[in-house]
N, C-alpha and C positions, 0 to 999 in steps of 0.2 A: 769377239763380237764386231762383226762391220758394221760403222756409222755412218760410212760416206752414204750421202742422200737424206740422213734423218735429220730432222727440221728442230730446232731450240732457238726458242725466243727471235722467231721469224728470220731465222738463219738456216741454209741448208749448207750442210758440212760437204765440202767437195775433197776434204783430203785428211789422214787419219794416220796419227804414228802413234805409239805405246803411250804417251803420256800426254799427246796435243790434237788438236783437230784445227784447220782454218776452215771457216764456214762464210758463206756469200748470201746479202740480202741485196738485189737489183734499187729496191725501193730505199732503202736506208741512207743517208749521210756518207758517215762511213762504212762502204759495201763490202769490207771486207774484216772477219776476227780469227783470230788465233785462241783460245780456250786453254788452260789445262781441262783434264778430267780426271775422270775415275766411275771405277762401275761397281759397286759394294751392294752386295745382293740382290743383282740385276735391277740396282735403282743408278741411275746415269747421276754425274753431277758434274755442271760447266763451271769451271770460275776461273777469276785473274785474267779477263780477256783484255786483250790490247786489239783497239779497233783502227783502222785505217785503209791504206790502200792494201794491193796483194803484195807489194816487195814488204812494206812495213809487217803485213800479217807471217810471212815468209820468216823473215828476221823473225821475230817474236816466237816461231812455231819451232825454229830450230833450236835455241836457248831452250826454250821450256822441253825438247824433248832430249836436251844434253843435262837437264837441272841446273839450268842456269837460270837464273835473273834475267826476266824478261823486261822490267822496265823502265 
């Protein structure tokens, strides 16, 4: 399932590996998250997000999609 572009909790996910997504809010503080997910019967679910800028969401996005400890 492609997420890039689908919007969670006023974020639009602009990038998407097997286990992570980073998603960008223009209006938000910190404009940029890195999420785990998971998609368990076609029901989405974000969590463990680390917010900040895009290199911090980067880090965070390549950890969580190696199974590593994001933070």
């Amino acid at each position: 399932m492609n997420l890039v572009g689908t919007t969670n909790a006023g974020y639009t996910i602009i990038k998407q590996g097997k286990n992570a997504v980073i998603a960008h809010n223009n209006n938000a503080v910190d404009q940029y998250v890195a999420w785990s997910y998971n998609n368990i019967d076609n029901k989405l679910g974000f969590f463990w997000g680390r917010y900040g800028s895009l290199k911090f969401a980067e880090i965070a996005f390549n950890k969580k999609e190696k199974g590593e400890y994001s933070g």
